[in-house]
N, C-alpha and C positions, 0 to 999 in steps of 0.2 A: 708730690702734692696730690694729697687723695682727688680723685674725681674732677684734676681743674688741666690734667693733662689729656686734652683729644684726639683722636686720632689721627696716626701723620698720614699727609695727602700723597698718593703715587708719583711720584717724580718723574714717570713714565710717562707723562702725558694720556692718551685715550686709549692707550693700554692698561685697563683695568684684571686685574687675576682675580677669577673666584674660584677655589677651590671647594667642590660639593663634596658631597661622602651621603653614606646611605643609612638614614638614620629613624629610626623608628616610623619606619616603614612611608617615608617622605622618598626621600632617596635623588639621586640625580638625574633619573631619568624621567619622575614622577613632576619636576620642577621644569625638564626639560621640554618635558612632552607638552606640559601645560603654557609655556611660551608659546610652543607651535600651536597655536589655534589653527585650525582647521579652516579650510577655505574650501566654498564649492557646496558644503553641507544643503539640502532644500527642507529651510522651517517651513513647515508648515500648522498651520492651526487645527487642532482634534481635539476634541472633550474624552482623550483618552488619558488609561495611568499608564501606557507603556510611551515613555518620553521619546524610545530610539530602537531600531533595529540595527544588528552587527553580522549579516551574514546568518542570520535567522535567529540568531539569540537575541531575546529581547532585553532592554532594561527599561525596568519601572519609575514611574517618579517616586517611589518610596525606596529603591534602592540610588536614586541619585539623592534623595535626601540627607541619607545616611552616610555616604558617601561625603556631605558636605560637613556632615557632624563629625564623621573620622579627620579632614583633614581641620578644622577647629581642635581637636582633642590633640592633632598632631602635633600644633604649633603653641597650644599651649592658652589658646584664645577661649574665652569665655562664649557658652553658647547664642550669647544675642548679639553676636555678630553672625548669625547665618545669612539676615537678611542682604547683609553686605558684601555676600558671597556671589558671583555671576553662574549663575546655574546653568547659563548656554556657555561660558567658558568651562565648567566644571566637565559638562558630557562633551565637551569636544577632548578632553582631559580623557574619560573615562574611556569614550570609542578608540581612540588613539589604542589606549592601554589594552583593549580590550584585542585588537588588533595583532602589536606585536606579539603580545603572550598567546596569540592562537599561531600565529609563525612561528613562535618559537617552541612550542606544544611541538607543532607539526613536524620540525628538525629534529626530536627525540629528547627534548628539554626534558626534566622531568621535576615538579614541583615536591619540594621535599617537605613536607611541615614538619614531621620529627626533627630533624635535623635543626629546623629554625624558631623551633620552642624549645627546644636545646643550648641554642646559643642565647636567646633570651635570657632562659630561665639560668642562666651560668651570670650572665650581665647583672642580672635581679640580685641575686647572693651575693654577688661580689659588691655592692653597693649596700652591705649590712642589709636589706630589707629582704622578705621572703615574699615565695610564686601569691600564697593568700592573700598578704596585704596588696601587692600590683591588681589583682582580681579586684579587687573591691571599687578600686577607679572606673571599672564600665559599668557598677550597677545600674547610673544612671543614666544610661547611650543606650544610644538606639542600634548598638552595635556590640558583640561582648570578646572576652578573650580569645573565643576560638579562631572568631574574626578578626582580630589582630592579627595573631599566627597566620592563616591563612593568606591573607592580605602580604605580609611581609615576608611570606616561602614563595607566590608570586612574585612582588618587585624582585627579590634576588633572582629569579629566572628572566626577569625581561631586561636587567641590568645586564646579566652575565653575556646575553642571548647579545644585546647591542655590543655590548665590547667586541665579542666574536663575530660578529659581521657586519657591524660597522663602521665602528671604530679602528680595527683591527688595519685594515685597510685605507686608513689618512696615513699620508707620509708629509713630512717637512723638513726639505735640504735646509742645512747652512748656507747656505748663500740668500734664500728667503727672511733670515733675520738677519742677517748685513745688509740687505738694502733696504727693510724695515726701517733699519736704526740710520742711515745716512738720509734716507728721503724726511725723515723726524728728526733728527739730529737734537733742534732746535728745543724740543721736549725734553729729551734729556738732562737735566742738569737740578741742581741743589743751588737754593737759594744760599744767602750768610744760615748760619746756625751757630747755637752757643749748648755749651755744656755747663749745668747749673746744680748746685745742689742748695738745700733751705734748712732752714729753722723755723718750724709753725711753734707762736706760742696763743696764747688769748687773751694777753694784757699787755698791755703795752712797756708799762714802768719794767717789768720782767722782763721784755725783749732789749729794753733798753741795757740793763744788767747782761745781759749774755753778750753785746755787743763790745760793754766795757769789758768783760774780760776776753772777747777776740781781742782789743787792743792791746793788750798785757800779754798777748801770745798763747791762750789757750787754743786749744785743737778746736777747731771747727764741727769735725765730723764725732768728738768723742762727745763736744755740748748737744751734738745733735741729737746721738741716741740716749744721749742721759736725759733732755728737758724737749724734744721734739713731740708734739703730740700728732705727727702725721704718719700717715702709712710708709713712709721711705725713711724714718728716723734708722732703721733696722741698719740700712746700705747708706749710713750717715748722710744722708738726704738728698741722694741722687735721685737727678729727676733723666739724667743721660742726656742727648741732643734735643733741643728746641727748636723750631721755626717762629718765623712771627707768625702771628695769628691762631696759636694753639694754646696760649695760658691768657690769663684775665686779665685785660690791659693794666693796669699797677703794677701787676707785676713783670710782666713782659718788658715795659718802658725802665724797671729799675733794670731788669738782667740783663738789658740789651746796652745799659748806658755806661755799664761795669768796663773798665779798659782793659785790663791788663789780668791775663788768667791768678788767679788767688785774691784777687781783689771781696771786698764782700761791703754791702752795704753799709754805709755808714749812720743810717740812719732806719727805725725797723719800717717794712713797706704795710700797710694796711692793705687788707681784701674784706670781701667779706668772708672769708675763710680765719679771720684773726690777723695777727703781725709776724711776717715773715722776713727775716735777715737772711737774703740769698749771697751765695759764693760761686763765681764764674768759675768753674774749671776745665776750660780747654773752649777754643774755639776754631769755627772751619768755614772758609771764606766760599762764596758762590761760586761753582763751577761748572762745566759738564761732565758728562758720565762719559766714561769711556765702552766702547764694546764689550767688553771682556765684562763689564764691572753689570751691564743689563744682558746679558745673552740670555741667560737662564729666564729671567721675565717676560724677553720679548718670546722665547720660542713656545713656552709653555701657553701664552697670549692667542697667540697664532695658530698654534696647536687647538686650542679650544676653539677659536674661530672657525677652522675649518672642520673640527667634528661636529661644531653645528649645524653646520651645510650640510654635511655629510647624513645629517640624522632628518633634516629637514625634509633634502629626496625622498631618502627613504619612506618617510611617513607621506609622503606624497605621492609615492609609487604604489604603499597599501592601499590609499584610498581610491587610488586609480583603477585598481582592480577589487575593490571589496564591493559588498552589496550593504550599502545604509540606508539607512532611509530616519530619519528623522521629524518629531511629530512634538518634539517641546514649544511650545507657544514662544515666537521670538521676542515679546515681549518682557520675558519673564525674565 
């Protein structure tokens, strides 16, 4: 069922997985860094344009501006949302950043931009569009393609820079996710669920007709993809596992009242998506999960948990020793 199936809820309890990746020049440690706000910073009020020093580099309120238009442009968001951007979260974002990649500068990193308008400009082609037409998207930024590239030969060095020292360095026994998953146990487990597939029509008298000939013993799955006007007619109208509370109550109340796997409605259900004649096929009783069946979740879980620590020191160790000074009006 196009758009009425949402997404199923972690079964793992407050182990939630987010898998980041490094993506037009956002990236995971751009997202990471920006959780860690900065503590300790001293605002103070100046009728100046330099918002912040980093060890004697300045930055301006006009390059944190821009700054705030690159990640809008990032995400895809219209520029009048700047105002709703935290510009004291943004430069504690940027000092951060500005940090690691002088660290990592320091180690011998070395910032590649060929290399990373190379890989760009190969992503550009491969998506049928050419380098000219992706250019024409910054005419109107306050910021242009070089600055992209630039921007995004940086994050790969502060990414690369953190995996190697410190991430590199988080360990996680086996036995940390076995007692993970016994002290939680309790989280673990799967509600009832059903296996359902449909028949979307938009008239009713019609649906009523395909139901007279399930009773005569036509295929299910071959009415589907012959008179189904939904997205799943393709895979005869599999919708796969269901929970309650993830389809539109009508429908949910007829697939969950079906008894017996092959059963199909006797009558067509109304939504406001049209009339659907759904078919139960297979169901799977409430359980828990066993170790084996979450290990992979819990340790990856865990895993991230503790390279947040891990990153949080760290950037609490920079700040421990760097020279800031800060002069963005806290207000702002």
């Amino acid at each position: 069922m196009e758009g009425k199936k949402e997404q199923k809820k972690d079964d793992a309890g407050d182990i939630t997985l987010q898998k980041k990746h490094l993506l037009m020049g956002g990236g995971i440690i751009a997202i990471i860094l920006l959780i860690l706000a900065t503590n300790g910073l001293d605002f103070a009020r100046q009728a100046s344009p330099v918002v912040a020093e980093v060890n004697g580099h300045t930055i301006t309120d006009s390059e944190l501006n821009r700054n705030i238009d690159f990640v809008l442009f990032q995400q895809g968001v219209p520029k009048s949302y700047a105002a709703s951007v935290s510009k004291k979260d943004l430069l504690n974002q940027t000092i951060i950043r500005e940090l690691v990649l002088e660290e990592a500068l320091n180690a011998g990193q070395q910032v590649n931009t060929a290399q990373t308008k190379g890989y760009f400009e190969s992503l550009i082609t491969a998506t049928g569009s050419d380098v000219d037409t992706f250019k024409k998207r910054f005419e109107n930024e306050s910021f242009d393609y070089e600055y992209f590239i630039q921007f995004n030969a940086e994050q790969g060095v502060i990414s690369g820079f953190v995996n190697q020292t410190v991430y590199s360095k988080v360990t996680l026994w086996s036995e940390e996710a076995l007692e993970y998953y016994n002290q939680n146990i309790d989280s673990f487990r799967v509600e009832d669920q059903i296996r359902a597939s449909h028949i979307l029509v938009s008239n009713l008298s019609f649906a009523e007709e395909i139901i007279d000939a399930l009773d005569v013993g036509e295929n299910f799955s071959q009415l589907t993809q012959k008179y189904s006007i939904d997205g799943s007619a393709a895979s005869g109208g599999d919708l796969g596992f269901i929970g309650k509370g993830m389809m539109v109550p009508e429908f949910e109340t007829a697939a969950f009242a079906l008894a017996e796997v092959g059963d199909y409605t006797s009558e067509p259900i109304q939504t406001q998506y049209g009339y659907h004649i759904i078919q139960l096929t297979a169901k799977e009783e409430a359980r828990k999960l066993n170790f084996d069946e979450v290990r992979d979740q819990i340790e990856e879980a865990l895993l991230s948990q503790k390279r947040k620590q891990a990153l949080s020191e760290y950037v609490a160790e920079l700040l421990s020793k760097a020279d800031v000074k800060v002069y963005l009006d806290a207000e702002a």
